[in-house]
C-alpha positions in Angstrom: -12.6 -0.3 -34.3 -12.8 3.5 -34.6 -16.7 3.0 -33.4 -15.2 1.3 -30.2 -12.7 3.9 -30.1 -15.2 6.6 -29.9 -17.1 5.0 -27.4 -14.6 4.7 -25.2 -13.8 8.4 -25.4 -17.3 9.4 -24.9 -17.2 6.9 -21.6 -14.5 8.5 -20.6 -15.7 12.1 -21.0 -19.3 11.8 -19.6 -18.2 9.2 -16.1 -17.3 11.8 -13.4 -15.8 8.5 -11.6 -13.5 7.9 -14.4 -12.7 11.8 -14.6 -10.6 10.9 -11.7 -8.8 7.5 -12.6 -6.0 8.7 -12.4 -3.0 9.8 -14.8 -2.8 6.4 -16.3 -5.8 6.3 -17.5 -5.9 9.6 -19.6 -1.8 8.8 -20.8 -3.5 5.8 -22.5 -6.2 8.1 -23.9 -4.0 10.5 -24.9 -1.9 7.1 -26.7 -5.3 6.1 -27.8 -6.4 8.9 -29.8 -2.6 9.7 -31.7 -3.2 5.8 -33.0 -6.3 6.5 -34.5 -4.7 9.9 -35.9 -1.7 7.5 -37.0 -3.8 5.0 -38.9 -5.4 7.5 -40.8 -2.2 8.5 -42.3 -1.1 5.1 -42.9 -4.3 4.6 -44.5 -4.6 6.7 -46.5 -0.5 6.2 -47.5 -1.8 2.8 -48.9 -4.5 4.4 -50.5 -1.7 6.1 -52.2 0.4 3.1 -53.0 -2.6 1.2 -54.4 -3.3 3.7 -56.7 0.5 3.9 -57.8 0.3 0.0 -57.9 -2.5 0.2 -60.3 -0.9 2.8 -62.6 2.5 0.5 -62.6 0.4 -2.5 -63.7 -1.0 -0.3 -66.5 2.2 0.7 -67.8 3.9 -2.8 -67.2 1.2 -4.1 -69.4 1.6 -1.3 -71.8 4.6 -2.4 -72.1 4.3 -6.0 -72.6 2.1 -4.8 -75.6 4.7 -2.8 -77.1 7.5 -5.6 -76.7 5.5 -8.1 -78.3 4.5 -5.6 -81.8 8.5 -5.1 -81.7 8.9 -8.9 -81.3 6.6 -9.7 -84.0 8.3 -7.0 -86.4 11.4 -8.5 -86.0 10.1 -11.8 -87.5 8.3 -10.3 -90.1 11.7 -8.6 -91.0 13.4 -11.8 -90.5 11.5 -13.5 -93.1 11.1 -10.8 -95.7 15.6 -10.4 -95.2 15.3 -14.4 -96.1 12.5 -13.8 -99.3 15.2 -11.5 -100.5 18.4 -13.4 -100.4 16.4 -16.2 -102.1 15.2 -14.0 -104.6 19.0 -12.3 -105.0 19.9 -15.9 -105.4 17.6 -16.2 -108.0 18.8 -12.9 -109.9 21.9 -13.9 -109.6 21.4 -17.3 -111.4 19.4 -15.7 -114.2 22.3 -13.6 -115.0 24.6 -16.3 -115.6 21.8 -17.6 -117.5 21.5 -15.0 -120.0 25.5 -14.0 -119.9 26.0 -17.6 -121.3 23.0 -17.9 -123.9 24.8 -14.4 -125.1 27.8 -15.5 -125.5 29.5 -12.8 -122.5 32.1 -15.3 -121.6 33.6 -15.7 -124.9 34.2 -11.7 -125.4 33.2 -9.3 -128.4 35.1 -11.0 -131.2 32.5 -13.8 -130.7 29.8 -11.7 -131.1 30.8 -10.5 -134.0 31.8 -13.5 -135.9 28.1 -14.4 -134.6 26.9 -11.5 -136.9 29.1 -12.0 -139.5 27.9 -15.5 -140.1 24.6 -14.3 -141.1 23.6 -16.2 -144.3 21.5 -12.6 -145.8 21.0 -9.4 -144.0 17.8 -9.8 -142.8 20.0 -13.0 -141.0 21.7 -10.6 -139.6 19.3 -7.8 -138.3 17.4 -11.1 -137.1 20.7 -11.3 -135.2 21.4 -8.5 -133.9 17.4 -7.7 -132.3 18.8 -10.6 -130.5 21.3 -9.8 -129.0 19.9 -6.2 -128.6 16.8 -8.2 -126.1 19.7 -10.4 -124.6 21.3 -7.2 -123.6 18.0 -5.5 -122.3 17.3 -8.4 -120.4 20.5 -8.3 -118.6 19.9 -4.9 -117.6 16.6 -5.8 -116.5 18.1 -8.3 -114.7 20.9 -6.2 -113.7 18.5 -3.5 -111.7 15.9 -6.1 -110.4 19.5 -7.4 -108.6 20.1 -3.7 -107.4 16.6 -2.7 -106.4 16.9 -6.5 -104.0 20.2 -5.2 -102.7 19.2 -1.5 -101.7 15.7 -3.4 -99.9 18.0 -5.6 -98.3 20.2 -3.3 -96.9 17.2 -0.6 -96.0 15.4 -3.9 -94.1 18.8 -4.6 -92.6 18.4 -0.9 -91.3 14.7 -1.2 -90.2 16.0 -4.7 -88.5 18.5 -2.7 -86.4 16.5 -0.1 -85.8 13.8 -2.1 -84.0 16.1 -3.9 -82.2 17.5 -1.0 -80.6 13.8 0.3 -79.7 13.0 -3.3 -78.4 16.2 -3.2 -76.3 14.7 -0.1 -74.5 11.5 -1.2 -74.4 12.6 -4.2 -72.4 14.6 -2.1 -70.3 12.2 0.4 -69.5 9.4 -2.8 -68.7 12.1 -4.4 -66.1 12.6 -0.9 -64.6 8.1 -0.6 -64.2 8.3 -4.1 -63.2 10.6 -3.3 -60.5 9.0 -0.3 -59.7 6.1 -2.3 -59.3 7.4 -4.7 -56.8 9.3 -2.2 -54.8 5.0 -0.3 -54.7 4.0 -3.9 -53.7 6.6 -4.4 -50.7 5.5 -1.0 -49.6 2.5 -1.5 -49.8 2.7 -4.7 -47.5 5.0 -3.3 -45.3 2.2 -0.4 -44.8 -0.3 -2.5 -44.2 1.9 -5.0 -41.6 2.4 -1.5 -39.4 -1.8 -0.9 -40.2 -2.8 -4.4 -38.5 0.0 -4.5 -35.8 -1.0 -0.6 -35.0 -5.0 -1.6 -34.8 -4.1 -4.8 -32.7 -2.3 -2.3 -30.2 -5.5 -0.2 -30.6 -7.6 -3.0 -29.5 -5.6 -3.9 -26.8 -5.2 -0.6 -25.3 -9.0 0.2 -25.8 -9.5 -2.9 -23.6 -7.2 -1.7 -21.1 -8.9 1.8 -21.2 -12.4 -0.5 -20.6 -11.1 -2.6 -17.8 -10.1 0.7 -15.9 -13.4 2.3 -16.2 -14.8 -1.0 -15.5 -12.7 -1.3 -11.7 -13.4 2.9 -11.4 -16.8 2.2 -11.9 -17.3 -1.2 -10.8 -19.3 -2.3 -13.4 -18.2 -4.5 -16.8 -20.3 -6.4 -19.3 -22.3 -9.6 -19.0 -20.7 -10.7 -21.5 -17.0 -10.3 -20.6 -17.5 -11.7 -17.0 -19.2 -14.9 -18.5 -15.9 -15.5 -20.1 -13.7 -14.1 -16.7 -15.9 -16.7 -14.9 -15.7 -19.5 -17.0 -11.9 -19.3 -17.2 -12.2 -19.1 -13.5 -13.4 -22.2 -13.1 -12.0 -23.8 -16.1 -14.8 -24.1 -18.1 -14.2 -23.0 -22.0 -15.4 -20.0 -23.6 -17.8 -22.1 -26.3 -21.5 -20.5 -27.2 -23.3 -22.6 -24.7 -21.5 -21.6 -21.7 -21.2 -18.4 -22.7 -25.2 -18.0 -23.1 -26.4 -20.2 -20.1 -23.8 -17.5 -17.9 -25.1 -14.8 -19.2 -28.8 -15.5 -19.1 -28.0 -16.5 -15.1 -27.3 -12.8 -14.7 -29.6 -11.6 -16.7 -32.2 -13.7 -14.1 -30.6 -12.2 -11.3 -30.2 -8.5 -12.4 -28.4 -7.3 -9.4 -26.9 -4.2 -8.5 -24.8 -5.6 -6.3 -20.9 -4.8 -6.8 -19.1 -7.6 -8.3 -22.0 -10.0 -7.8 -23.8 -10.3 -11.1 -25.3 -14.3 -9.7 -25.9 -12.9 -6.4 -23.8 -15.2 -4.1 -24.1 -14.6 -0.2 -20.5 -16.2 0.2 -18.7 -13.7 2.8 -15.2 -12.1 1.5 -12.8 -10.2 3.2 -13.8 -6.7 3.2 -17.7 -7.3 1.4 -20.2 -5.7 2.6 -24.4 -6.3 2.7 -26.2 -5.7 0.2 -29.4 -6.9 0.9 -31.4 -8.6 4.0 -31.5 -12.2 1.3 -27.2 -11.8 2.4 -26.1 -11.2 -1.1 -22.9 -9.3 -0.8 -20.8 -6.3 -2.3 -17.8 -7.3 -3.3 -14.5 -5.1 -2.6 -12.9 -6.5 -6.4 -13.9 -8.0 -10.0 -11.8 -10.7 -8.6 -13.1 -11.2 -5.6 -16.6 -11.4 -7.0 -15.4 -14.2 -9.4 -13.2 -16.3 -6.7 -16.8 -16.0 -4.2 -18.6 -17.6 -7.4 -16.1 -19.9 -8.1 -16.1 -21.2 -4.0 -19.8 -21.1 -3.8 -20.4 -23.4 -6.7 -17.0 -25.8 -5.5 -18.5 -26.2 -1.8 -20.6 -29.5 -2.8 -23.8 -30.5 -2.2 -26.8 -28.4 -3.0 -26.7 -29.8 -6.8 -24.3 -27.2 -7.8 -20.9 -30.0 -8.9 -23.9 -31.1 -11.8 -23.5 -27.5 -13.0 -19.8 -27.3 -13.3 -19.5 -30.5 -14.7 -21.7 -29.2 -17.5 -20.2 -26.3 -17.9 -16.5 -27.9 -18.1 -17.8 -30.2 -20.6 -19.6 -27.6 -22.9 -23.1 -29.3 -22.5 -25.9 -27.9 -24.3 -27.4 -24.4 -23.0 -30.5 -25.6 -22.0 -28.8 -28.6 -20.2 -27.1 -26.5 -17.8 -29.5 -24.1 -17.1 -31.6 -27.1 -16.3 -29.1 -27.8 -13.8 -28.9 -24.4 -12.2 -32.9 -24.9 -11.9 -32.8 -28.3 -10.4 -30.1 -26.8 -7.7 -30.4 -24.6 -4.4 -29.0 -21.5 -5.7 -32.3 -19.8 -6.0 -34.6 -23.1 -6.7 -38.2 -22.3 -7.3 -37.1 -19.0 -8.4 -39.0 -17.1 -11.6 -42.1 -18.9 -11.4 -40.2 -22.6 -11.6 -38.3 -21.1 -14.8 -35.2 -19.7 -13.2 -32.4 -19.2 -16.0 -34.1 -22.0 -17.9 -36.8 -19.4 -19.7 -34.0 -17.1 -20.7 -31.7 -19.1 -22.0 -34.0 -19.3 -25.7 -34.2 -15.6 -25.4 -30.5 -14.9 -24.8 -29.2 -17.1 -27.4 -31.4 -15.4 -29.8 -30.6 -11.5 -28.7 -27.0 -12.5 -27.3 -25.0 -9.5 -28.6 -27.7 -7.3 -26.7 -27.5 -9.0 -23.6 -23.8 -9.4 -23.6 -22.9 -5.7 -24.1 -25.6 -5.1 -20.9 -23.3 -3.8 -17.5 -23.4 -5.8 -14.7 
């Protein structure tokens, strides 16, 4: 697109012709150019949001990592807050355990009648080792229950804890995920401006080439196969295209707005040569004198419409342009019909030629 638009510009500088087209024309240069300044900007503005995009999408991601280690703490917490109560539960029965085997329940007088009833006093230091391990093993039993209550309550702290620090993880992943769609619309909305600003390009750089082409009187082979073949309603499809162009590439002419040479007289066309091929005051002119000159009848030129209006094969229609009047006998008996391989292989070249 720039390639064209530089193109254009050049044509524009260099044609002394087209040096004088007029106001219009150098306005639309003048637009021309500040689009192409103008999509450079936007361009490289969504260069700049893609690269934003991409960091977002890192982060969002980091994120999502982070919130899932927090996640999976939180059930590792869970389970080790159950282990404990369990094992509390466990402490707790133990205790009753050893406060009834010691006789707790039924007080100190108990105990002592327990020692008293010794039957000899090695009874009763048997006794009273006893009941000295009954009582270390409470206590035992005792600070096991403690040490399970001060872990639970520090993993009830760690539990809250991450909780709160996976509360603002979350909250800072929905504020980079909306970040990250708000970079995305931007970026789309960018990039809607980018096509419907290169579209306008496009357009205008045709414009621009359609004014040079009626200053100078000259356009493409290529673009005034497909003026003609709208003219006479014939579509635009490979075949036509390349049998039309490789008919003016036969004829070659350098008469004005004659690229197949037709000796049809116009209002206001001139001579160009003693065979009566004309100049032609107009593009469209030129095209309606084509257009007549085939539609008169006779002379085998309704074959070559009809193939051309149904798309027939290249080579079929240039066969029929041969087998006509138009210039029959013309190029050593190969008139169009010996081009027509050559075009279709080389078409972009031939195309882009002036008439």
């Amino acid at each position: 697109m720039l390639a064209a638009a530089t193109i254009v510009v050049a044509l524009v500088a260099g044609s002394p012709t087209v040096a004088h087209a007029g106001s219009a024309l150098g306005n639309a240069h003048e637009r021309q150019a500040a689009l192409v300044r103008r999509i450079e900007v936007m361009r490289r503005s969504t260069d700049v949001l893609q690269a934003r995009i991409i960091r977002l999408a890192r982060r969002v991601k980091k994120a999502d990592i982070a919130a899932e280690k927090i996640l999976a703490k939180l059930v590792r917490v869970k389970v080790a807050e159950a282990a404990t109560k369990e094992q509390m539960g466990a402490v707790e029965d133990r205790i009753r355990e050893r406060a009834a085997a010691a006789f707790i329940d039924l007080g100190p007088a108990t105990v002592a009648a327990y020692l008293l009833n010794a039957h000899s006093f090695s009874d009763m230091m048997d006794r009273t080792v006893m009941l000295e391990r009954v009582r270390q093993a409470d206590e035992m039993v005792a600070a096991r229950l403690r040490a399970r209550v001060v872990a639970l309550d520090r993993e009830r702290t760690r539990l809250a804890a991450h909780r709160v620090h996976r509360e603002q993880v979350i909250r800072r992943l929905h504020r980079r995920r909306a970040s990250l769609l708000d970079a995305f619309a931007a970026q789309q909305h960018q990039i809607a401006h980018l096509v419907r600003a290169r579209r306008f390009v496009i357009r205008l750089v045709g414009r621009i080439v359609g004014t040079i082409a009626m200053e100078t009187g000259t356009i493409t082979f290529g673009h005034w196969a497909q003026l003609f073949l709208q003219q006479i309603g014939a579509p635009s499809c490979d075949d036509n295209l390349v049998v039309v162009t490789a008919w003016q590439v036969n004829e070659y002419t350098a008469a004005v707005w004659n690229p197949l040479a037709t000796t049809l007289d116009m209002p206001g066309s001139t001579l160009y040569n003693t065979a009566g091929v004309k100049n032609y005051t107009t593009l469209w002119q030129g095209l309606d004198a084509s257009q007549l000159t085939l539609e008169k009848g006779g002379l085998g030129y309704g074959t070559i419409l009809d193939d051309l209006r149904a798309c027939a094969p290249a080579m079929t229609t240039a066969a029929a342009i041969n087998a006509s009047y138009w210039c029959h006998g013309c190029s050593r008996g190969g008139y169009v019909t010996d081009l027509v391989p050559i075009v279709a292989a080389y078409f972009r070249s031939y195309a882009s030629k002036h008439i």
